[in-house]
Phi, psi and omega in degrees: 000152167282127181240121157251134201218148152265148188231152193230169192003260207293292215304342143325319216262323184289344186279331206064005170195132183307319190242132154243146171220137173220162191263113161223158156337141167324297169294023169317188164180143176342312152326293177339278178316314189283355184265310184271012146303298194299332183265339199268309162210102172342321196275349166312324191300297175309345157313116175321317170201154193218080203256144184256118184246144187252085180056039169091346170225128188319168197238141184266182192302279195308013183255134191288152192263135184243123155317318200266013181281162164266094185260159179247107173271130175246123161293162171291134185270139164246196198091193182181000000 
């Protein structure tokens, strides 16, 4: 399945473009994805955290993925 995903600040900058589309097996799931991110680009890895939101809501590892979901990769926020 096609997965299209957006991405915000560092994990943008790493991706290199705010909109991505990647390919996984049907039964994917959030792990998945963030795992075939991580080989694609590495630098993903390094990150403290990365959180995935799903149609608007986080998302846990174990939740399965749809071509028609709206996914969000969120980077760790700094400031104060």
């Amino acid at each position: 399945m096609k997965l299209q995903i957006t991405a915000f600040g560092i994990a943008k900058d790493i991706l290199g473009t705010a909109r991505l589309q990647i390919e996984l097996p049907e039964a994917a799931t959030v792990a998945h994805l963030k795992e075939a991110l991580e080989r694609q680009f590495p630098q993903l890895a390094e990150l403290k955290s990365l959180a995935v939101a799903v149609n608007q809501e986080y998302a846990p590892e174990n939740q399965p993925l749809a071509s028609s979901d709206e996914i969000v990769l969120i980077p760790p926020v700094s400031g104060g």
